[in-house]
C-alpha positions in Angstrom: -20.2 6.4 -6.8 -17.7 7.3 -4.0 -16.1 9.8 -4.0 -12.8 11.4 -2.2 -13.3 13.1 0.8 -10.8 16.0 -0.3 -13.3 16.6 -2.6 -16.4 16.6 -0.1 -14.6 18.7 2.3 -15.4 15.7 4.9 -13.7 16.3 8.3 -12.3 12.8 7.9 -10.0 14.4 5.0 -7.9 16.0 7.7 -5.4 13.3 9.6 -6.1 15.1 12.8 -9.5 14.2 12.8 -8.8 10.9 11.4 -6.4 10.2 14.8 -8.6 12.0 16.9 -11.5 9.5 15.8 -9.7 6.5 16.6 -8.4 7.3 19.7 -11.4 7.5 21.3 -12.4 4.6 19.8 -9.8 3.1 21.6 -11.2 3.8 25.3 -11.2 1.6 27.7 -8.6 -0.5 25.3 -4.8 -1.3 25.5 -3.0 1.0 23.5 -0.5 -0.6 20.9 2.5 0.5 22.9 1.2 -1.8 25.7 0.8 -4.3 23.3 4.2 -3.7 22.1 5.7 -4.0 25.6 4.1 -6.8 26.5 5.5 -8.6 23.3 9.0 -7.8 24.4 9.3 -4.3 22.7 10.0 -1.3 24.6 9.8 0.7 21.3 9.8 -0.2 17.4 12.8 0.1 16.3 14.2 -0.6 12.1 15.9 -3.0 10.6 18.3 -2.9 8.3 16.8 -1.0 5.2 15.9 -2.9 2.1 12.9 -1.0 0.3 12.4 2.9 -1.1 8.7 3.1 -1.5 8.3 6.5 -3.1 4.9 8.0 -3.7 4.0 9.9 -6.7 1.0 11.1 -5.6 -2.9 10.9 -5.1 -4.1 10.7 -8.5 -6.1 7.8 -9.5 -8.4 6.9 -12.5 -10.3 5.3 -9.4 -12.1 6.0 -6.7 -12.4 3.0 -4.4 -14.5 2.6 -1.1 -11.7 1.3 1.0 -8.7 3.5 -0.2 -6.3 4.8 2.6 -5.2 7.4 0.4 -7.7 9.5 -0.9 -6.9 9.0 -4.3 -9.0 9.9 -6.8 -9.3 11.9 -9.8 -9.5 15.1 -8.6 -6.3 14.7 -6.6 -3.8 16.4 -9.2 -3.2 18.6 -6.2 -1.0 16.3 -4.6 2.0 14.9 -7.8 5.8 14.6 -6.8 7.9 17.5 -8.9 11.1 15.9 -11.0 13.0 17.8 -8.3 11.6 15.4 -5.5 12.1 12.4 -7.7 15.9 13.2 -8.1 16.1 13.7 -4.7 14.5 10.1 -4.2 17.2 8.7 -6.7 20.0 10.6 -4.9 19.2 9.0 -1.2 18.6 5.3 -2.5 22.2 5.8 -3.4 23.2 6.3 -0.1 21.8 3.0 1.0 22.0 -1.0 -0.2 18.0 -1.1 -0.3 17.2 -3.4 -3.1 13.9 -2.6 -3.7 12.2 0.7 -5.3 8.1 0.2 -4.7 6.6 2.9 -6.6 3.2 3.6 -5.7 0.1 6.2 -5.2 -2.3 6.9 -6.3 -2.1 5.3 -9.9 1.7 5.4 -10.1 1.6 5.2 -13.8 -0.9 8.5 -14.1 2.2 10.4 -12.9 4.7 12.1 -15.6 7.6 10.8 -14.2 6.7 7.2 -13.3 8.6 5.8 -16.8 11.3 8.2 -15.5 11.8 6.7 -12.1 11.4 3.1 -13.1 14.5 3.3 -16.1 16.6 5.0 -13.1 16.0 2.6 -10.4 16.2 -0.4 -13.4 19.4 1.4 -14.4 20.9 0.7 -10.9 19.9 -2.6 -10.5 17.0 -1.9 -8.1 14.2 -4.6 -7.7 11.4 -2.3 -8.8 7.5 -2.8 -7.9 4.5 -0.9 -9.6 1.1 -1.1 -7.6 -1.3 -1.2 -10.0 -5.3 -0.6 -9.9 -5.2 -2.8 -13.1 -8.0 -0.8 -14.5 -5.1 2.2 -15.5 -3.2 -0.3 -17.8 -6.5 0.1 -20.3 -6.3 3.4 -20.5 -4.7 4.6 -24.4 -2.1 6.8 -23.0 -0.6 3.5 -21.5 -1.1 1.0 -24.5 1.9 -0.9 -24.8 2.8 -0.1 -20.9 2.7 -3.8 -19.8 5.4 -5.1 -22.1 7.4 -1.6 -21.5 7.3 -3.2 -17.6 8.1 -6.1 -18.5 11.4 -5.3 -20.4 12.8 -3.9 -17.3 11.9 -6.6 -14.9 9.5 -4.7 -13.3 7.3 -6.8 -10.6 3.6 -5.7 -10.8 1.8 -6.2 -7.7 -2.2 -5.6 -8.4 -5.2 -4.6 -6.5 -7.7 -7.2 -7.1 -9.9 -7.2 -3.9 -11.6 -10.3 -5.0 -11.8 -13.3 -7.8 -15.9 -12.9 -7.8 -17.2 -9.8 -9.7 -19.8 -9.0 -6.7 -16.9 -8.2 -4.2 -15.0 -6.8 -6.4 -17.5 -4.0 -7.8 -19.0 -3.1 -4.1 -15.3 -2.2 -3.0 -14.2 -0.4 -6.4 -17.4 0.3 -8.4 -19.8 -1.1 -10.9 -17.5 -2.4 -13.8 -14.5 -2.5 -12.2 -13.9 -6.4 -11.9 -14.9 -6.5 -15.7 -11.7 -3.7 -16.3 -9.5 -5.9 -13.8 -10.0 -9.4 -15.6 -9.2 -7.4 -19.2 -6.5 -5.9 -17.5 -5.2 -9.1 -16.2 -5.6 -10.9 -19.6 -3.3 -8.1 -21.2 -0.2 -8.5 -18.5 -0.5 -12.8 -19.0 0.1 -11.4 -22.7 2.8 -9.4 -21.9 4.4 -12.7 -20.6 3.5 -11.8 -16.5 2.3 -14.6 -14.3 3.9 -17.5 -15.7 5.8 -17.9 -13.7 8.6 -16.1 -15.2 10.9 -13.8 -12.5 11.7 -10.9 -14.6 7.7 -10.8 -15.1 6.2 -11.6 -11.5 2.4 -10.5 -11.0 1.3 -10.4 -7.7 -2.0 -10.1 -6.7 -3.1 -8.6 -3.7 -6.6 -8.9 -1.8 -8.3 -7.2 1.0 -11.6 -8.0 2.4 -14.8 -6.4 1.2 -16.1 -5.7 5.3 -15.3 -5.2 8.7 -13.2 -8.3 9.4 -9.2 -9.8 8.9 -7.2 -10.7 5.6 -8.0 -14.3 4.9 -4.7 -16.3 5.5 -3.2 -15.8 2.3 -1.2 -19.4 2.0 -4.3 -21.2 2.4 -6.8 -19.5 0.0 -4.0 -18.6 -3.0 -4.2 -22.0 -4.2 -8.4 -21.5 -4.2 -7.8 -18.1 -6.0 -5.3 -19.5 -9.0 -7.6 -22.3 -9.3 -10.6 -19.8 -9.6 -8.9 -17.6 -11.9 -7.6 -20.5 -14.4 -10.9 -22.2 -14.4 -13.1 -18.9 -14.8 -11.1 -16.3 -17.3 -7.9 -18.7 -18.5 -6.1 -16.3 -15.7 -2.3 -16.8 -14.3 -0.4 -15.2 -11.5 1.8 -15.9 -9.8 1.5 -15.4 -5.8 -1.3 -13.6 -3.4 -0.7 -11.3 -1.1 -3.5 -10.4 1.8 -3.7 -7.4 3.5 -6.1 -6.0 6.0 -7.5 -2.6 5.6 -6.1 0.1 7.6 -9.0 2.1 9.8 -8.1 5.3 8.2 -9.6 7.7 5.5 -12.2 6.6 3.2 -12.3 2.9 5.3 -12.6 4.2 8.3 -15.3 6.7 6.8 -17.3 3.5 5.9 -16.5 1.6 9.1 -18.3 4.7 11.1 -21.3 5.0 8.5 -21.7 1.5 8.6 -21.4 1.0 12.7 -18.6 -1.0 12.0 -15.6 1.0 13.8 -16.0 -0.5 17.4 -16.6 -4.2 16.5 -13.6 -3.7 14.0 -10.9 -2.0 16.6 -12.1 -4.9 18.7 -11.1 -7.5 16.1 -7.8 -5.7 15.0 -6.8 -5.3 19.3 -7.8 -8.6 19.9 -6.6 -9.8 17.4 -2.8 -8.8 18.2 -0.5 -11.0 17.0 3.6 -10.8 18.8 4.7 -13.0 15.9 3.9 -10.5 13.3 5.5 -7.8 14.6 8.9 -8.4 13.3 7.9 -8.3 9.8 5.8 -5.2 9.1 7.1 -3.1 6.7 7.9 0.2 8.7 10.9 -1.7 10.4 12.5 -2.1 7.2 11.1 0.5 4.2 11.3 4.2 3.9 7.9 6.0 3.0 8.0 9.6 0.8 5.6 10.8 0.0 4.5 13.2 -3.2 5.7 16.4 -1.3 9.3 14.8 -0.1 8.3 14.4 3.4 9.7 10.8 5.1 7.7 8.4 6.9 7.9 5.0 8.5 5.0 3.4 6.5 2.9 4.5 4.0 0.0 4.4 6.3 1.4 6.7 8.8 2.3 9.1 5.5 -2.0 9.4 4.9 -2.0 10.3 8.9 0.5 12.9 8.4 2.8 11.0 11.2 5.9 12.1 10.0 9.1 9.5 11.0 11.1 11.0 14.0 14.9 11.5 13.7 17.4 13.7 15.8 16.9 16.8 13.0 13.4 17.7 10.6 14.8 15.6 7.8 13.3 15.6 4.2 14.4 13.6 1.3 16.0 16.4 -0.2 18.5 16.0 3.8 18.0 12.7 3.7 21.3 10.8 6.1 21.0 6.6 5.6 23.3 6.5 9.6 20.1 8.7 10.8 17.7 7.3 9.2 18.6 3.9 11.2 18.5 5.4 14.6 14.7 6.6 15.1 12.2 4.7 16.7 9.0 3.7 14.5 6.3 6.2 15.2 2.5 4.2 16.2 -0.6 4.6 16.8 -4.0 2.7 17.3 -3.5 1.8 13.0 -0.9 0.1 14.1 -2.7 -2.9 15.0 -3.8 -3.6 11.2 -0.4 -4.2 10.3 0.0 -6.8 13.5 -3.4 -8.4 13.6 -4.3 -12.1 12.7 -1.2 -13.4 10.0 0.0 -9.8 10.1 -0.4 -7.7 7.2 2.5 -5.6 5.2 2.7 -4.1 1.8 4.6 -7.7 1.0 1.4 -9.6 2.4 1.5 -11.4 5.9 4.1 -11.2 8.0 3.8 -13.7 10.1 
């Protein structure tokens, strides 16, 4: 069983470490800003912003091999205060974002997530719940899935694969078993059929050291899988590559998988995909109020740049649009292959 490297006191649980490893596994490599300038860009810069993805926090009823976070049960130590939350509700309504992606962690563990999904409903937000799946069986949240459902919320699941075998080496024994009961509940509750007030997205990363799949042309394979299997609907599938950080990039090194895999991800480099990822146009804050450009550079502790330290709490939208996107070596699993985003491929 795997489990958080917060817990272990593994060297990889501090971001500095995690940076410092894949820099020099980037030796003798062009560096993403090279790649960047050769594609036309002399820096990342945003676009107009659409989408408040706010993080609760680490805790998770999971503890999954290939988590970027660190989630896990034992990470109580990192939960967003109410205080933070209203600060979150008072800076979306400085913008026109649209969207309000709640995520963690298991979003739903957190005391306030019911809380932050009436307010953002309230306004007329889009609002997104990433989901483990597994956290919708647990009693305190029986009736959860029609409670989403009532306020249009869109879920967008972790379901690394259709077959049981990939599933369970990525997330633990049982844990495809958990995800298919957990599916079956939400078609239930009236998601994936193809209603829009009840959209379920599924989203799928692969089980080794290689790219995202192209989503358009395996979804149709994955509905038909699901249908024919477990009587399963949903309603669109979004790939994404895993990120060579934390507990990932902990497995790429034990597994001798870290140089072949930078390889792939820098060859790989894709100018096309570039315009879509989803630093350019999201804000990322995180459980302690801090901003970021993606929720990958919040786990490396890169917070965004602008002209003064700004927090949520200081958050200023005119600001906000004038830094340039902070990146590093991750950068190229977000622009590798199709491109990979928290909305899928981006290219």
């Amino acid at each position: 069983m795997t489990s958080t490297l917060s817990s272990r006191r593994a060297p990889l649980a501090n971001p500095v470490e995690q940076l410092a490893t894949l820099d020099a596994s980037m030796i003798g490599r062009t560096t993403f800003d090279a790649a960047l300038r050769g594609a036309g860009w002399n820096a990342l810069t945003p676009a107009t912003l659409e989408i408040f993805q706010v993080n609760l926090g680490k805790l998770c009823n999971m503890t999954c091999r290939h988590c970027h976070v660190d989630a896990g049960p034992d990470r109580s130590d990192a939960m967003m205060t109410r205080e933070t939350v209203e600060a979150c509700l008072r800076a979306l309504d400085q913008t026109a974002a649209h969207t309000v992606d709640i995520t963690g962690g298991a979003p739903e563990l957190h005391p306030e997530f019911r809380y932050l999904v009436d307010e953002a409903h309230k306004r007329g937000k889009h609002v997104i719940d990433r989901c483990n799946l597994s956290v919708l069986l647990l009693p305190r949240n029986a009736g959860l899935a029609e409670w989403l459902g009532d306020r249009d919320v869109e879920i967008v699941a972790s379901l690394p694969h259709y077959r049981q075998r990939n599933t369970d080496a990525q997330r633990g024994d049982g844990a495809f078993e958990k995800s298919i009961a957990a599916l079956r509940l939400l078609n239930a509750a009236g998601y994936g059929q193809g209603d829009p007030r009840r959209t379920l997205s599924l989203m799928t990363n692969p089980a080794g050291a290689f790219l995202a799949a192209p989503q358009s042309s395996i979804e149709n394979e994955w509905k038909t899988a699901l249908k024919r299997d477990f009587g399963i609907t949903f309603d669109r599938l979004l790939a994404l590559n895993n990120m060579p950080i934390s507990r990932f990039l902990e497995w790429l090194i034990e597994s001798n998988n870290l140089d072949s895999y930078m390889s792939r991800l820098v060859d790989g480099f894709n100018p096309a995909a570039v315009t879509g990822v989803m630093c350019r146009n999201t804000i990322s804050i995180s459980w302690d109020g801090r901003l970021f450009d993606c929720d990958f550079n919040q786990m490396l502790d890169l917070d965004a740049v602008t002209a003064s330290s700004m927090t949520i709490e200081t958050f200023d939208a005119v600001a906000w649009q004038q830094r340039n996107v902070v990146t590093r070596a991750h950068c190229f699993g977000c622009t590798a292959g199709a491109g990979s985003s928290c909305g899928g491929a981006t290219a």
